[in-house]
Each structure stands twice: as C-alpha cells, then as structure tokens.
C-alpha positions, 0 to 999 in steps of 0.5 A: 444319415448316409455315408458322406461320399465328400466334403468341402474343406476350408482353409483359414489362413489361405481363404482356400476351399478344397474338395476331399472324397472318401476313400477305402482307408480308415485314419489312427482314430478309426474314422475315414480318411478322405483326400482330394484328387491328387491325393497330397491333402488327406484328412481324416473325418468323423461323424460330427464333422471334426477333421485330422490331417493326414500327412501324405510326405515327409515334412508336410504340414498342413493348416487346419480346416476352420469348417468341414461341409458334406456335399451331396 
C-alpha cells in the first residue's frame, strides 16, 4: 500500500468529522503527523490506522477519534 496523503477523523462525542493531511513532521513514536488546514487539530497516525493526538497549544485537549479512515 502507498503513503496515505489523508485521513477522515471521527470525533465521538461531538459527531464531528475532520480531514488531517500528512505533513513532513514525524510524531514521539516515530509515525507521521497529519493536521487539518488550520493546523490546531494534529494527530499522529500509524500503519495500522491508530491515532495520537497532538497538542497544538498549551492547555489544548482533544477527544479521541473513534475511527481513522484514509481517503484516496
């Protein structure tokens, strides 16, 4: 399979779906980090499709995506 350029991130609590697309940064456990357009939501993203968030700013939490899907 090729590099996944983006995913669709669902959000649980809020029902919310957000699009992240790879950028040239490499999260703490050594896998991309993908971020949508303003740059505030970050996640990084492995093979298998599990995601960590990325805090942008101090204090920032974010809910955890119930699904990571790669869109072509």
């Amino acid at each position: 399979m090729g590099r996944i350029e983006r995913y669709e991130l669902t959000f649980p609590v809020s029902g919310d779906s957000i699009v992240v697309s790879r950028t040239d940064r490499k999260g703490a456990g050594g896998h991309p980090v993908y971020a949508d357009e303003t740059g505030i939501v970050q996640a990084e993203i492995d093979e298998a499709g599990n995601v960590r968030m990325v805090a942008s700013g101090g204090q920032q939490r974010h809910d955890v995506p119930s699904r990571a899907v790669p869109l072509t």
